[in-house]
N, C-alpha and C positions, 0 to 999 in steps of 0.2 A: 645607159639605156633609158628612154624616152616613151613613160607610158602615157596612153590616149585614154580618150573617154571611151571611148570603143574597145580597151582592154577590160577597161575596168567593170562596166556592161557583163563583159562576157566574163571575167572571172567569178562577179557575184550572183549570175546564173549558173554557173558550175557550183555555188559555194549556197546555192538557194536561199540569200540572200536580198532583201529588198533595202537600196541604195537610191535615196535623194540626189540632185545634182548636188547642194552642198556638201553632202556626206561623200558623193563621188569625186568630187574637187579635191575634199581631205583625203581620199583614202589614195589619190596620184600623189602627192605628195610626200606622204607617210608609206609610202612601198618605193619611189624614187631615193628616199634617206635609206632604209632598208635596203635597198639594192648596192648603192654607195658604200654605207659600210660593210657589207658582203663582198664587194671588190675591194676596198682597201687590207680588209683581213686576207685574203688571195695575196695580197701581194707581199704579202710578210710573208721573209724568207724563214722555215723551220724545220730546213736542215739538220738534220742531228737531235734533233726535241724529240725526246720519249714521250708517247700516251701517256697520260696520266690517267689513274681510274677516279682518281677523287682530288680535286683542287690542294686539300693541305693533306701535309704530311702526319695522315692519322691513322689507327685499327679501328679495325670495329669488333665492338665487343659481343660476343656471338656467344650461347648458348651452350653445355656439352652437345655432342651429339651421340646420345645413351639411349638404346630404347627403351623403352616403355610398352610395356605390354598391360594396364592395367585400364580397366576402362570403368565409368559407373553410368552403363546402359538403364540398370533401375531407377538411378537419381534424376537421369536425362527424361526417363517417359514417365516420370510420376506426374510431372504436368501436361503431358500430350492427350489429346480429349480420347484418340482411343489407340490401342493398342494389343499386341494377340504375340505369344511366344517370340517375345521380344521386336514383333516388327512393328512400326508403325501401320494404321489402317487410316487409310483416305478416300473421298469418294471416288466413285467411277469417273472417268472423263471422258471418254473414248464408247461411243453408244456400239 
C-alpha cells in the first residue's frame, strides 16, 4: 500500500494534528514500514499457536482474597476541612 500526501493531510486532520511537509514526508514513510511489517506478520502461518496471556512462562503473584470489613473512616476525615456524622461536606455547585 502506497500512501500520498493527501492521506497523510487527512489522517492528521482526523488526529488534530498540525504536520509540516517535512514531518509529512517522515510520517509516509514511517506508516509505509508500519504497514510492511503489519503484512509480513499476516503472513506468518499460526496455525495451532495458542494465545498467550503473557509472553513468559510466569504467575502472578496475587494477594488472598479475604474480606475485610474494617475501615478507619475517623483517621481518613481527621484531615478533611469539614465534616458532619461521618460524611464529608463540600461546597454547593449546583445554584
Amino acid at each position: 500500500m502506497s500512501l500520498t500526501d493527501d492521506d497523510i493531510v487527512r489522517l492528521a486532520r482526523l488526529a488534530q494534528l498540525a504536520l509540516d511537509p517535512a514531518d509529512r514526508a517522515k510520517a509516509i514513510v514511517d506508516l509505509e514500514r508500519i504497514i510492511a511489517m503489519v503484512d509480513a506478520m499476516q503472513a506468518i502461518d499460526t496455525e495451532g499457536v495458542e494465545p498467550l496471556a503473557h509472553p513468559l512462562d510466569a504467575t502472578q503473584r496475587l494477594r488472598a482474597d479475604v474480606v475485610d470489613t474494617s475501615h478507619d473512616r475517623d483517621r481518613y476525615q481527621a484531615i478533611a476541612p469539614l465534616t458532619e456524622d461521618g460524611l464529608y461536606l463540600v461546597p454547593r455547585v449546583i445554584e
